[in-house]
PAZAPA-4460 file (N, C-alpha, C; in steps of 0.05 Angstrom, whole numbers, plus 32768, in hexadecimal, padded with zeros to 4 digits):
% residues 78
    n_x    n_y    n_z   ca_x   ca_y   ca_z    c_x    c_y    c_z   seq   type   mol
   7FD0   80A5   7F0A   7FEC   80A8   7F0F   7FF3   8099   7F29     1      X     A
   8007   808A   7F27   800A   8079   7F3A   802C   8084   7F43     2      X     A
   802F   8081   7F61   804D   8090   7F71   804F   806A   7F76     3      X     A
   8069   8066   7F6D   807A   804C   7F79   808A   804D   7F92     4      X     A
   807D   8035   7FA7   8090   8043   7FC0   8091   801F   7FC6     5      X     A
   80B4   801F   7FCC   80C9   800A   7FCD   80D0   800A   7FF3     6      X     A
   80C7   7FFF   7FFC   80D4   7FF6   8020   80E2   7FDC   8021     7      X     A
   80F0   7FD0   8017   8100   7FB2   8023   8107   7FB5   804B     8      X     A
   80F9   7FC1   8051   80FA   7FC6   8074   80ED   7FA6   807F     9      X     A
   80F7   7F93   808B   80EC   7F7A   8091   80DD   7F83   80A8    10      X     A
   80E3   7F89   80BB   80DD   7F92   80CC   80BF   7FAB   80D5    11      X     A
   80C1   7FB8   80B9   80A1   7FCA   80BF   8096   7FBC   80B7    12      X     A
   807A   7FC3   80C3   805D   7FAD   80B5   805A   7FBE   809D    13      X     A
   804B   7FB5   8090   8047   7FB2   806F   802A   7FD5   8071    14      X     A
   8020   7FD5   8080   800C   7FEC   8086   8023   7FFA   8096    15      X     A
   802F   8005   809D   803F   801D   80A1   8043   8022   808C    16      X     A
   8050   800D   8072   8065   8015   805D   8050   8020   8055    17      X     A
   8037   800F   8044   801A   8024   803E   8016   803C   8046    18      X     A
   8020   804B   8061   8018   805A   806E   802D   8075   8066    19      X     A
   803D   806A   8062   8059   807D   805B   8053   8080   803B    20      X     A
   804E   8070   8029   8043   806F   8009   8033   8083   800B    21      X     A
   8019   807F   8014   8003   8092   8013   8008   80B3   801B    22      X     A
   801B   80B5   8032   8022   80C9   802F   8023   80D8   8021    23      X     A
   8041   80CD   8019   8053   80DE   8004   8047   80DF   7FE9    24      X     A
   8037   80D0   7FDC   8022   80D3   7FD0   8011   80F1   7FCC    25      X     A
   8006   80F2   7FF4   7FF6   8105   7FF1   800F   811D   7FF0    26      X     A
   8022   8125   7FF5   802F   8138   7FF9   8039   813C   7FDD    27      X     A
   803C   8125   7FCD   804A   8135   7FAA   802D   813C   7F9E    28      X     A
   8018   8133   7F99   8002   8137   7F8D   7FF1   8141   7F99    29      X     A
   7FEC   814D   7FAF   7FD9   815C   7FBF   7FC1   8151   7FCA    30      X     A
   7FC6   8132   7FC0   7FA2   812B   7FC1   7FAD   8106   7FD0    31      X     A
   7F97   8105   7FDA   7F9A   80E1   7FE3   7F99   80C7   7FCB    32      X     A
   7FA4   80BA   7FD1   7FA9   80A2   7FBA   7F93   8092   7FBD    33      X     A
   7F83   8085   7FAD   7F66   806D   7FB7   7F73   8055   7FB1    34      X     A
   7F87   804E   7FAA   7F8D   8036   7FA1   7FAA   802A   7FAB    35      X     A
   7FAB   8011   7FB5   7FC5   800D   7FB2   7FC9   7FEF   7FA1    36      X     A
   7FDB   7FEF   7F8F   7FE2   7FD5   7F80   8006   7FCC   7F97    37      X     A
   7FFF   7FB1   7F9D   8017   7FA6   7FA1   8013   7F87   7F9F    38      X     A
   8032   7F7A   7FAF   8032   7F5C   7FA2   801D   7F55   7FC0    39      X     A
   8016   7F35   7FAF   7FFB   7F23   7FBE   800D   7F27   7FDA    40      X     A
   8025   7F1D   7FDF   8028   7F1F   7FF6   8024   7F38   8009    41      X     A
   802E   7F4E   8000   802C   7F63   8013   800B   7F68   8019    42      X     A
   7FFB   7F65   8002   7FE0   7F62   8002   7FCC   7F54   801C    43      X     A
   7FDC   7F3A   801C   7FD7   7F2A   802B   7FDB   7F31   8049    44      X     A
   7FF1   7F45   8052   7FF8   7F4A   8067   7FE9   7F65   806B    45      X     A
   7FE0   7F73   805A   7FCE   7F88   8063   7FAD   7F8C   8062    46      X     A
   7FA0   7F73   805C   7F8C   7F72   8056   7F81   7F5E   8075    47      X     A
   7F7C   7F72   8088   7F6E   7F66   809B   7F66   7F4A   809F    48      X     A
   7F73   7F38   80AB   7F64   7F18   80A5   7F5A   7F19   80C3    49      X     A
   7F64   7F21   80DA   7F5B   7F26   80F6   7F52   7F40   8105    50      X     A
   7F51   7F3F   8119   7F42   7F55   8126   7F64   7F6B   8133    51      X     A
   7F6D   7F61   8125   7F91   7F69   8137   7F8A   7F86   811D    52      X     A
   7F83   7F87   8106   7F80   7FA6   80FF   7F64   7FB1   80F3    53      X     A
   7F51   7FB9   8110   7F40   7FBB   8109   7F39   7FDD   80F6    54      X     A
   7F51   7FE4   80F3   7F4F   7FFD   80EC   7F47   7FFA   80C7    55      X     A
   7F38   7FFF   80BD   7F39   7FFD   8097   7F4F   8012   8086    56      X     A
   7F5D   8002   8077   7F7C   8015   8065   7F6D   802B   8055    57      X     A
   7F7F   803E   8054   7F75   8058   8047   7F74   8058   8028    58      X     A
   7F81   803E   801A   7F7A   8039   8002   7F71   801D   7FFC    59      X     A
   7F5E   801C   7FE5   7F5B   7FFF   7FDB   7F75   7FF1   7FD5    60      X     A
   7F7B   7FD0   7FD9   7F98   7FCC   7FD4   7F7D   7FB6   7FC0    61      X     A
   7F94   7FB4   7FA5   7F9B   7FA0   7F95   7FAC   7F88   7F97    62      X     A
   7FB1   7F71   7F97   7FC8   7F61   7F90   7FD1   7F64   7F75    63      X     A
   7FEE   7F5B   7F71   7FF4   7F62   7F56   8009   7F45   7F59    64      X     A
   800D   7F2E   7F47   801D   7F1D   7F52   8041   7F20   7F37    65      X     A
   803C   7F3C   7F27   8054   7F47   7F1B   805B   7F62   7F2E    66      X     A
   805A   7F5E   7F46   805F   7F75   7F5A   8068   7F67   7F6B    67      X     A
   808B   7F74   7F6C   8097   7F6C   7F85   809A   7F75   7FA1    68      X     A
   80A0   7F5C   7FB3   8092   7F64   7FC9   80A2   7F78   7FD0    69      X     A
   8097   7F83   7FEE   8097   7F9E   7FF8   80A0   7FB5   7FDD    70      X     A
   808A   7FB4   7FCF   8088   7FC6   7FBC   8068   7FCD   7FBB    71      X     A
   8064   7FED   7FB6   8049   7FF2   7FBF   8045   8011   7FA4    72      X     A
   8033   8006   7F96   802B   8022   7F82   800C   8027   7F8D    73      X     A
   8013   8044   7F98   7FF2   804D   7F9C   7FF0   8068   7F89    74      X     A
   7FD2   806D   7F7E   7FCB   807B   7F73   7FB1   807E   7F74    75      X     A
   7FA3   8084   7F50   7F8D   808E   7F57   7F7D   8076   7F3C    76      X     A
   7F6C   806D   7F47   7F60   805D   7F32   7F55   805F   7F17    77      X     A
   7F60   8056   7F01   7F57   8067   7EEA   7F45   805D   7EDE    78      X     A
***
């Protein structure tokens, strides 16, 4: 089961919006999401290329290139 979460925010980084998804995620379903599907770009902006986030995301991200951007489905991998 996958929760769809929509931010057009230019301004937040793309891992907050993840951060706010995962949430609310955990708060309707009780449990943490392992996965996130979104478009190559947002992908691209959250997938560590430097040491600027050395922290690792709380879900696997996918690219999806029929996923628009700042659009983010996390769930649970089936």
């Amino acid at each position: 089961m996958f929760l769809g979460w929509y931010d057009p925010d230019r301004k937040k980084p793309a891992r907050q919006k993840l951060a706010e998804a995962v949430q609310r995620y955990s708060e309707k379903f009780g449990r943490a999401p392992q996965m996130c599907l979104t478009s190559e770009a947002d992908a691209a902006d959250l997938v560590p290329a430097t040491k600027r986030h050395p922290d690792p995301l709380p879900v696997t991200v996918e690219p999806r290139r029929y996923i628009a951007r700042w659009t983010f489905y996390v769930g649970d991998a089936a």
